[in-house]
C-alpha positions, 0 to 999 in steps of 0.5 A: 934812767927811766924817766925824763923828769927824774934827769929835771929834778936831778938838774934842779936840785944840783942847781939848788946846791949852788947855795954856798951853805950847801956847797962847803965841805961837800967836794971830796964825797961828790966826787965819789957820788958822780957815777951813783948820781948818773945811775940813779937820779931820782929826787928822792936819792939825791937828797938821801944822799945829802943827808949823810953829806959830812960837812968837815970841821978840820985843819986842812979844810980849805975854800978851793977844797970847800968851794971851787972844786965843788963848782967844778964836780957839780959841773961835769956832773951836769956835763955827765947828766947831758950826754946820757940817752933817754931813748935816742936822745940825749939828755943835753938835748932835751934840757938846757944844761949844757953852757949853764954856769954854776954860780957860787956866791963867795962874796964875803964869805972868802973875805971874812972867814974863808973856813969854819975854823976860821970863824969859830977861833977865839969865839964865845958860844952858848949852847941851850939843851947842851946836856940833850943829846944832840947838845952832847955832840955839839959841844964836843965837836966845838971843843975837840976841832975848833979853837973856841974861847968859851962855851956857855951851857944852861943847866937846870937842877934835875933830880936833886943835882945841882949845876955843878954836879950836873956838870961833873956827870956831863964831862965823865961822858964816853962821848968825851973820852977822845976829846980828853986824849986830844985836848985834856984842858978842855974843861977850862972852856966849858962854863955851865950856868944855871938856867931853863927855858921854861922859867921867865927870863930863861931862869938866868940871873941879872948877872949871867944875862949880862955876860951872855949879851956881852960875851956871847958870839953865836948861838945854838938852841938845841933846848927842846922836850921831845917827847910825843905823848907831852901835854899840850902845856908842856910843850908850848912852855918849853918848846915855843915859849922857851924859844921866845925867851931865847930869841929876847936874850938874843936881841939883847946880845951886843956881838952876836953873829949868828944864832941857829934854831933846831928845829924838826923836819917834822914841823910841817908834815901837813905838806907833802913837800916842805921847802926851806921857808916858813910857812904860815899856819892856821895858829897865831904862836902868841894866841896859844902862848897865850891860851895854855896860859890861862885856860884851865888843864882839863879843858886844854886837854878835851881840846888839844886834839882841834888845836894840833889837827894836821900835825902828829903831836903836840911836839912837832905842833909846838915846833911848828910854832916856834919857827913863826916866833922865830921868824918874827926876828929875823929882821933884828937877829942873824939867825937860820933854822935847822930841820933835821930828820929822826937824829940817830947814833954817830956815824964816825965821831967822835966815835962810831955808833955812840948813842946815849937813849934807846929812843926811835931806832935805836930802840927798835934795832936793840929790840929786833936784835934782842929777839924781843921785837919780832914783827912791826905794823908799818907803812912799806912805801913810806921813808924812813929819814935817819940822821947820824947826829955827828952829821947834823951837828957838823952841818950845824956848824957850817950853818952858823958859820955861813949865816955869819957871813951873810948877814 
């Protein structure tokens, strides 16, 4: 190691993965990181390398797999970390490392659902933006590994398609091609229903409103417009608004156990360094919802760039909303945030490398590889933070299962 401050980040940042929600699943990959880990420890490493953390959803997963031989890898990591020398002296000498104790908060968890499987069995889950991407992958991760009872899904007619048959092109996917061979009846767990976000009330009828409040254990709110270039309009509507509709369906679910907002890693980029809360900002969500509501287009298009200055676009400005909206209920609903980073292709499941959309990357490598892109104007010392969806959606998952048992 080069530097004394990269052997204390190191050590902070181990001691943040005490957090149990960060611990599950982790043991058998930090067994093979514990020498990359001592070779480099830089800040910027270690949580590249939890990014690519796969939490497992599987049979065998266990809490001494999930919990305890994590706690007991992360501490001869640190045991590890001491006896390195930084000049003539070593590491545990100049760092309170060594007789800390890693301390991993089982309480309830272990008592209540000591897996994920154990949690989502015989559970009802609605899933918003099912249809998107990273909904795809959702779903079919839920269906193939854990024996849930039902799945909810809003669609909304698109391009002269209507639910059903929105439904019927959803399911002849490739992405679920390994999901028929392993559970051919899956479909029968799948309830489409017709609903958008964008419309009052989620454009639900009386009648669905009332099952989901009833019925509906968890929630996933993957529903967002992700495109950059949107109009300021469009995306508040969908994206800020479209979570506030959901948040009041939520508050009226009877049996509701956890909800999880996806968000953006890229909510906050006016802050170097973002940290897992919710910052406030300059804008009040409700006085824009209210502003686009009533202000006429042209004039919201000369000011749009004053309202979102200090975030890249109206997407990431719209997402920064609706995390205050979000956590204006934390109080009444059990609910977490995910921030995920630029969403790419599996890495293993279900299958390597699926991918619906030339967006982003994905995009540029098939350029690149075509010959069509041949060179990028770019910023060398910047990151790029790539996510494979199957990692994001399996970490997801273990979110909501930890909120469960937190709340």
């Amino acid at each position: 190691m080069d530097d004394y401050n990269n052997f204390r980040d190191l050590y902070k940042e181990i001691f943040k993965l005490s957090e149990p929600y960060v611990l599950y699943g982790f043991g058998s990959l930090l067994e093979e990181w514990k020498e990359e880990i001592v070779e480099v420890a830089t800040l910027d490493y270690w949580e590249t390398r939890c990014l690519f953390v796969e939490v497992e959803v599987r049979a065998d997963s266990s809490p001494e797999t999930d919990v305890c031989k994590t706690e007991k890898i992360l501490q001869e990591t640190i045991e590890i970390i001491s006896s390195q020398e930084v000049g003539s002296q070593k590491i545990g000498e100049r760092l309170p490392i060594k007789g800390s104790k890693m301390v991993v908060e089982e309480g309830d968890v272990a008592k209540q659902f000591p897996t994920v499987l154990e949690f989502f069995k015989g559970r009802t889950i609605l899933v918003t933006g099912a249809t998107g991407f990273l909904g795809k992958v959702l779903v079919e991760k839920l269906l193939r590994t854990t024996d849930v009872d039902r799945v909810y899904m809003f669609f909304r007619p698109k391009r002269g398609q209507e639910v059903k048959q929105r439904m019927d092109t959803f399911v002849q996917s490739k992405l679920f091609d390994r999901l028929k061979s392993e559970k051919p009846g899956f479909v029968s767990r799948l309830t489409p229903l017709r609903a958008d976000v964008s419309l009052e009330n989620a454009g639900l009828s009386p009648e669905d409103r009332r099952r989901l409040q009833e019925e509906v254990n968890v929630v996933f709110h993957c529903a967002a417009n992700v495109r950059f270039d949107q109009k300021l309009k469009d995306a508040v509507n969908l994206n800020t608004l479209g979570t506030r509709r959901v948040l009041q369906l939520c508050e009226g679910m009877t049996n509701l156990l956890a909800l999880v907002h996806v968000s953006t890693a890229y909510c906050h980029c006016d802050r170097e360094i973002v940290q897992e809360v919710v910052y406030p900002g300059k804008h009040d969500p409700h006085k824009i919802l209210d502003t686009v509501a009533w202000m006429p287009d042209h004039i919201l298009e000369e000011i749009t760039p004053k309202i979102v200055s200090g975030q890249p676009n109206t997407y990431a400005f719209s997402k920064n909303l609706s995390e205050k909206l979000v956590a204006e209920y934390a109080s009444k609903i059990p609910m977490g945030i995910a921030r995920p980073s630029i969403v790419t292709g599996t890495w293993k499941e279900p299958m390597p490398g699926w991918v619906d959309n030339l967006n982003g990357p994905t995009g540029i490598m098939i350029g690149a590889g075509k010959g069509v892109i041949r060179s990028m104007h770019c910023k060398p010392n910047y990151n790029g933070d790539f996510m494979p969806v199957d990692i994001t959606v399996n970490t997801i998952i273990a979110m909501a299962w930890k909120i469960a048992n937190t709340r």
